[in-house]
C-alpha positions as semicolon CSV with decimal commas, in nm:
position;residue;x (nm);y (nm);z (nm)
1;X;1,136;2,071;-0,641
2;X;0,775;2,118;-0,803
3;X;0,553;1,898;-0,745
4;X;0,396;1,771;-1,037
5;X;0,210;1,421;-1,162
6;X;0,336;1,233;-1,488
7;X;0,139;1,062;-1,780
8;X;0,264;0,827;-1,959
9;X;0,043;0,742;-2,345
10;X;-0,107;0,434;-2,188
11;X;-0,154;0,582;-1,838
12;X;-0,282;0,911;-1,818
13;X;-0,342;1,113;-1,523
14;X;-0,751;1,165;-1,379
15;X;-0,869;1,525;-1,435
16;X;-1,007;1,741;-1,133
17;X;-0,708;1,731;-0,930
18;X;-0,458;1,952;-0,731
19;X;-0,064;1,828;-0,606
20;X;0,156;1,977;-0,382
21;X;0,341;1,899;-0,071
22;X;0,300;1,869;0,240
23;X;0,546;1,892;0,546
24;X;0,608;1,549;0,698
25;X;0,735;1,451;0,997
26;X;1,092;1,578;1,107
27;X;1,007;1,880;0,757
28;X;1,079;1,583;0,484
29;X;0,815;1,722;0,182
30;X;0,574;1,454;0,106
31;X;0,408;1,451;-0,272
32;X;-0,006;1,470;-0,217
33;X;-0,284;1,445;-0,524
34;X;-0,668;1,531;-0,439
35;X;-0,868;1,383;-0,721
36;X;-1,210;1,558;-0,773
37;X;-1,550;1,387;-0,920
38;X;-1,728;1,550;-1,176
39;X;-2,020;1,538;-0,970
40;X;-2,162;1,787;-0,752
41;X;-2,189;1,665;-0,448
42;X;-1,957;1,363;-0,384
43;X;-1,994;1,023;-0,173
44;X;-1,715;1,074;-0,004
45;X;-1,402;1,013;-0,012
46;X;-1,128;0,709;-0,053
47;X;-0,791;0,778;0,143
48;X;-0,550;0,555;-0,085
49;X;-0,222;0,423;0,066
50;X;0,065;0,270;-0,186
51;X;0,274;0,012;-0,101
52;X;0,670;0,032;-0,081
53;X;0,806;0,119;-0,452
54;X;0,487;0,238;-0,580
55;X;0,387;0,611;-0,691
56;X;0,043;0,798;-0,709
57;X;0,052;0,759;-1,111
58;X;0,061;0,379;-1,068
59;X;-0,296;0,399;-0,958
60;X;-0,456;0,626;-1,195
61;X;-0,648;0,346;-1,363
62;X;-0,787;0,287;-0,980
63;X;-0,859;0,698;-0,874
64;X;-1,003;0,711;-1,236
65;X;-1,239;0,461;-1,146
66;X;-1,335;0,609;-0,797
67;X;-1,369;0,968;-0,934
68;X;-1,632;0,775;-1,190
69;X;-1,815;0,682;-0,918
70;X;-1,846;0,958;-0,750
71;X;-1,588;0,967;-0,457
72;X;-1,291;1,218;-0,412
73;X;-0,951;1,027;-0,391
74;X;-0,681;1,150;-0,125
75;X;-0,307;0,938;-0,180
76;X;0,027;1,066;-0,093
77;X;0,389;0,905;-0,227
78;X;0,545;0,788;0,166
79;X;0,883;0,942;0,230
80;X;1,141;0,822;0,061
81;X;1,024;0,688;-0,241
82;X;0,845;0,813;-0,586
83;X;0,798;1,205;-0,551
84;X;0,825;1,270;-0,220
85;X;1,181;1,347;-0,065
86;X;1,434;1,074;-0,043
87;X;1,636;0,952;0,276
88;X;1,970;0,895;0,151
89;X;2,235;1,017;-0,079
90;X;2,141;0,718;-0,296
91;X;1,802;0,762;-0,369
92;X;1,767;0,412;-0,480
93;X;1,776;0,300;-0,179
94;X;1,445;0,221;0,002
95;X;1,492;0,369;0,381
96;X;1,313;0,441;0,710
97;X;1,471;0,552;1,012
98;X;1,180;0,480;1,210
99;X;0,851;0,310;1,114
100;X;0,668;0,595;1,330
101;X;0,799;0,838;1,093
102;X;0,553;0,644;0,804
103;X;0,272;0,687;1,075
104;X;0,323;1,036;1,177
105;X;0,318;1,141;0,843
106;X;-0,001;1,006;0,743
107;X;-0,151;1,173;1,092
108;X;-0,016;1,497;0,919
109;X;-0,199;1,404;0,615
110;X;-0,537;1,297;0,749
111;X;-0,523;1,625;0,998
112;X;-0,411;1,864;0,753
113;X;-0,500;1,755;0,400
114;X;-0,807;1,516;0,431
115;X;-0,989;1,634;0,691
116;X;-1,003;2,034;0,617
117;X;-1,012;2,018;0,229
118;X;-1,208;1,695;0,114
119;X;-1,601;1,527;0,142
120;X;-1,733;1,294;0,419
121;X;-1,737;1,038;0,482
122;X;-1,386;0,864;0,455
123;X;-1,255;0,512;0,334
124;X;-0,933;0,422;0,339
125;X;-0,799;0,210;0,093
126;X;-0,451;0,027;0,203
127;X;-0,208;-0,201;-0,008
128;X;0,096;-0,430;0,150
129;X;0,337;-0,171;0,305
130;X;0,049;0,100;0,347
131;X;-0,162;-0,185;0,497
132;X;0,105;-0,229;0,726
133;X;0,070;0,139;0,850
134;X;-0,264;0,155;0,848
135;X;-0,308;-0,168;1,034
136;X;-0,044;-0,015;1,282
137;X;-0,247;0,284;1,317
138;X;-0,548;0,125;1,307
139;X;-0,690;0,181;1,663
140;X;-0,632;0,532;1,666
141;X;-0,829;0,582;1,369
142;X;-1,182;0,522;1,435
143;X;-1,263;0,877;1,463
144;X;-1,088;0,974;1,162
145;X;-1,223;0,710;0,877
146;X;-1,541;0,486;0,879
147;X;-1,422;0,195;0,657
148;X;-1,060;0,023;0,644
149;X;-1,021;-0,213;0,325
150;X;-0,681;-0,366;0,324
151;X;-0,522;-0,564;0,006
152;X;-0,229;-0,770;0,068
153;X;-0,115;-0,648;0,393
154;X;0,233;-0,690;0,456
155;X;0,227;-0,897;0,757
156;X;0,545;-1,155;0,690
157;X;0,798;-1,169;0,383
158;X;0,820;-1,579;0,233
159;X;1,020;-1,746;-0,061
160;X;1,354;-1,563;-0,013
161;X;1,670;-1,762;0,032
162;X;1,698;-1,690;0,377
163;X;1,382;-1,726;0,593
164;X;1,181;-1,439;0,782
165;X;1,357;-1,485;1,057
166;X;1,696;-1,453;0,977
167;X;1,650;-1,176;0,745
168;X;1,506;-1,025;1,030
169;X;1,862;-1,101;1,248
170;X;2,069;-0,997;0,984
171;X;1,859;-0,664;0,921
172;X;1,827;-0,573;1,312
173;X;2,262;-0,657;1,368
174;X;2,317;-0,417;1,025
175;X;2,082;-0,127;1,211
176;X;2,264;-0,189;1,551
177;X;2,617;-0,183;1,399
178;X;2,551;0,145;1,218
179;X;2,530;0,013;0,886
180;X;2,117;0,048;0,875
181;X;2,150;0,247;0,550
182;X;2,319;-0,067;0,362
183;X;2,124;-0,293;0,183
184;X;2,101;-0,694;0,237
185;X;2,021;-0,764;-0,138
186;X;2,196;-0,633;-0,519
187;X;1,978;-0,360;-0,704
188;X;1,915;-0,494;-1,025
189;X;1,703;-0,465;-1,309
190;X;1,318;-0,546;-1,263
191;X;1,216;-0,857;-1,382
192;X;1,082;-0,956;-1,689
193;X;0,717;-1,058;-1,749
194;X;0,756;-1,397;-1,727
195;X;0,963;-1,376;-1,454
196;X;0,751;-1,105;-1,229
197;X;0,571;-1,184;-0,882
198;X;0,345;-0,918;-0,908
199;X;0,035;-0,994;-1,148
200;X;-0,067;-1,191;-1,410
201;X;-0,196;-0,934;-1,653
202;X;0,062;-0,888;-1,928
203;X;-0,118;-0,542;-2,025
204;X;-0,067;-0,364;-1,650
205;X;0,253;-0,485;-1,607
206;X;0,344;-0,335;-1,949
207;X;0,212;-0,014;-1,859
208;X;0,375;-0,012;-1,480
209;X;0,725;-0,086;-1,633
210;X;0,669;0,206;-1,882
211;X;0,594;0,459;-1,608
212;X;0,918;0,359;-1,475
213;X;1,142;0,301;-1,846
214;X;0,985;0,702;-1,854
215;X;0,987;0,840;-1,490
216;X;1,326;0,640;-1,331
217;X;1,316;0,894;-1,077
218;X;0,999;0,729;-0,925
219;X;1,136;0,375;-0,887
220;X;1,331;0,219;-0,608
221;X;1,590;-0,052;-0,536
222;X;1,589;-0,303;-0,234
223;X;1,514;-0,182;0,118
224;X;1,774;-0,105;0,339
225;X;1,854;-0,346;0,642
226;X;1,675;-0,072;0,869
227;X;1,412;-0,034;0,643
228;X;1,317;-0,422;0,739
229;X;1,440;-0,409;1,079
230;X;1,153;-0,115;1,153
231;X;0,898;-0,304;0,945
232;X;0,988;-0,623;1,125
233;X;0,890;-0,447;1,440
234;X;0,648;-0,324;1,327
235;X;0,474;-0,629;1,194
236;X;0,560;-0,813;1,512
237;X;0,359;-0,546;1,663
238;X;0,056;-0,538;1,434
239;X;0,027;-0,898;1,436
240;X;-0,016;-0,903;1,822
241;X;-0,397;-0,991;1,967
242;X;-0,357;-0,727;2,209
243;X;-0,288;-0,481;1,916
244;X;-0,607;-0,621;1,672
245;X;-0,851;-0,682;1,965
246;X;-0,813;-0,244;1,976
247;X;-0,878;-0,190;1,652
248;X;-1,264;-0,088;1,630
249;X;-1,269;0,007;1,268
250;X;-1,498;-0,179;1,039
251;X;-1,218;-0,355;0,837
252;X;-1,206;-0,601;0,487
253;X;-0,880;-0,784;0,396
254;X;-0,839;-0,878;0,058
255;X;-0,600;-1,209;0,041
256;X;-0,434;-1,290;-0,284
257;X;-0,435;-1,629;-0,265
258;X;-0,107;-1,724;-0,511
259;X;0,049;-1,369;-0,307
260;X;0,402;-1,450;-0,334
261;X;0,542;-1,194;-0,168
262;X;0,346;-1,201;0,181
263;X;0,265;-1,592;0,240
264;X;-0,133;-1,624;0,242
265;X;-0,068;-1,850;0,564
266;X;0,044;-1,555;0,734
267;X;-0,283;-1,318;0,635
268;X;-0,504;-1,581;0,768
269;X;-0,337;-1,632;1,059
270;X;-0,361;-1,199;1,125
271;X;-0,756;-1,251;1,039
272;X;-0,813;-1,541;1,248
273;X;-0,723;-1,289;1,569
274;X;-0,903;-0,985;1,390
275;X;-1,241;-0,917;1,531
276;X;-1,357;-0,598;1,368
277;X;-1,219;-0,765;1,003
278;X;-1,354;-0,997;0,782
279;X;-1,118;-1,164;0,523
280;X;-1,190;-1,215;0,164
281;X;-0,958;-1,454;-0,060
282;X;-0,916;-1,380;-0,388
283;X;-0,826;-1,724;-0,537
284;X;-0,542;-1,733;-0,770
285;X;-0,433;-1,393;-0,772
286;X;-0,112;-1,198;-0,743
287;X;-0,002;-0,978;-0,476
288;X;-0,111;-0,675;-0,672
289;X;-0,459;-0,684;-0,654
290;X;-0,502;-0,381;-0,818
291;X;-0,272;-0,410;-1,114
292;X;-0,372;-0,778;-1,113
293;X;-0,587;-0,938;-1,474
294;X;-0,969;-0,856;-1,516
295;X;-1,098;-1,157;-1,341
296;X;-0,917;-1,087;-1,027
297;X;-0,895;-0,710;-1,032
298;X;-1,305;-0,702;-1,105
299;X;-1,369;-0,884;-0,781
300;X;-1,140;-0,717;-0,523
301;X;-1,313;-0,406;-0,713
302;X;-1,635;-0,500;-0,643
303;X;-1,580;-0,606;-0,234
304;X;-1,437;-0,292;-0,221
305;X;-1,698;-0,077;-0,387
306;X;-1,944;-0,259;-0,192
307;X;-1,811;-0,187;0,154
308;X;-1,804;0,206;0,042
309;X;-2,016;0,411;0,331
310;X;-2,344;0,431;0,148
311;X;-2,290;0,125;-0,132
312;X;-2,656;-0,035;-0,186
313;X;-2,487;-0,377;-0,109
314;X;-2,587;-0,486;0,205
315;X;-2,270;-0,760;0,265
316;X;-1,978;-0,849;0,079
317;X;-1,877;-1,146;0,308
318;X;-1,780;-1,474;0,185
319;X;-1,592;-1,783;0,369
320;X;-1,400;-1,997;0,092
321;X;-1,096;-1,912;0,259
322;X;-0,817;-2,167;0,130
323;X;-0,466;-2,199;0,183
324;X;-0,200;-2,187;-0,093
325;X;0,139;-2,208;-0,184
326;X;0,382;-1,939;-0,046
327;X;0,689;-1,764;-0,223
328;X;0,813;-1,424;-0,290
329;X;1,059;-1,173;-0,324
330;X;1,008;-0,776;-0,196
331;X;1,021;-0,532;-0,483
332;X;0,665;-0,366;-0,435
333;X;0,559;-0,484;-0,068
């Protein structure tokens, strides 16, 4: 298996870079990118996390846009998914034996990859499912990063058939019984446009489906029943006071406000009991911010570049926090 990163004619790949693998936990090989700047010396650098069923060439518009500015970009594909090794004999299927596995492999990164081969100082930049992780590793990481912007954690799972809670039943008997690697829902074909939960911008979406019409290999079905019962935990965990009140990181939280995959309810409720963060709602958009239209993408854009170690801006806060409706479905949490 060589490690390599795929264009696609409307989503080419940022110059500057190297990919390889690294050794995860337990040996799994884990797909890396570093993304250079052109410029000499650079700002520093952003430590981007995917979410679940996402890939490192579904954010090249985003690294393109760092490198531009003048910071390095560090992502990795999480086990399991897009280039890194798969779990299962069906590699559709979106596993985790354990949640710690997603943590200790992004402690291998940061000690191995970030920290001995790219620029001070570090943000990292987290979206739903890597939001999760970060969150969860959150206050062991104030010595490794300086900034923690989080889009869209993935903090609760609304608008499915059955509610959180019994998904979560259902999921934890299946992992229990044996049967962890089994799904709870059909894989079938991504949605249509119209139809998607994901953003409003006909353009991205466009693009993100023809990465995948090109590269299947990258894509993923639904998440196994231990997949949720670990995340469950996990975000039972994370969601805890006694869990935020440690985190010391200086931390943003960018809330889609029509997010209907994580109800907005429940990232208000996580920032109401999160001292060191400060949430910013993004009224009216999508869960993914960053694939999300112009309008929406350009201000969780700006928050972010603003709360870069070193941005001019003094302050990005801003309190028109409202709530909003809450549905969903988990194909990219």
């Amino acid at each position: 298996m060589t490690p390599t990163l795929h264009s696609t004619p409307d989503n080419p790949i940022p110059g500057h870079h190297t990919v390889g693998f690294f050794e995860g936990a337990g040996g799994k090989k884990i797909r890396y990118a570093i993304f250079k700047c052109a410029a000499p010396i650079a700002k520093g650098t952003v430590v981007l996390l995917q979410g679940r069923n996402e890939s490192i060439e579904k954010y090249a518009e985003t690294i393109g846009e760092l490198t531009a500015r003048g910071l390095w970009v560090a992502t990795f594909d999480w086990r399991g998914q897009a280039g890194s090794e798969r779990l299962l004999k069906n590699p559709r299927r979106g596993h985790v034996r354990r949640f710690s596995d997603y943590e200790r492999d992004l402690t291998i990164f940061l000690d191995e990859i970030v920290l001995p081969d790219t620029r001070l100082p570090f943000l990292m930049l987290a979206h739903s499912m890597g939001a999760l992780i970060a969150l969860s590793q959150a206050p062991l990481l104030a010595s490794r990063i300086d900034r923690l912007a989080i889009l869209a954690p993935f903090v609760a799972l609304g608008g499915q058939k059955l509610g959180h809670g019994m998904i979560g039943l259902l999921a934890a008997a299946f992992s229990l019984c044996g049967l962890g690697f089994l799904p709870l829902m059909r894989d079938r074909a991504p949605l249509p446009f119209s139809q998607n939960l994901l953003t409003s911008d006909a353009v991205r979406f466009a693009r993100n489906k023809a990465l995948i019409e090109t590269r299947p290999e990258l894509a993923l079905g639904p998440p196994t029943a231990r997949w949720l019962h670990e995340t469950f935990k996990a975000i039972r965990r994370v969601s805890s006071r006694e869990h935020l009140t440690q985190i010391r990181v200086p931390t943003i939280m960018l809330a889609p406000t029509r997010d209907m995959l994580v109800p907005h309810l429940a990232v208000e409720t996580l920032a109401r009991n999160f001292r060191a963060c400060h949430m910013i709602p993004i009224d009216g958009a999508r869960h993914e911010l960053l694939h999300e239209a112009d309008h929406y993408r350009a201000q969780a854009v700006a928050a972010i570049e603003a709360f870069i170690p070193g941005s001019t801006a003094d302050t990005v806060i801003t309190d028109n926090e409202e709530p909003t409706d809450q549905s969903a479905e988990y194909s990219t949490l």
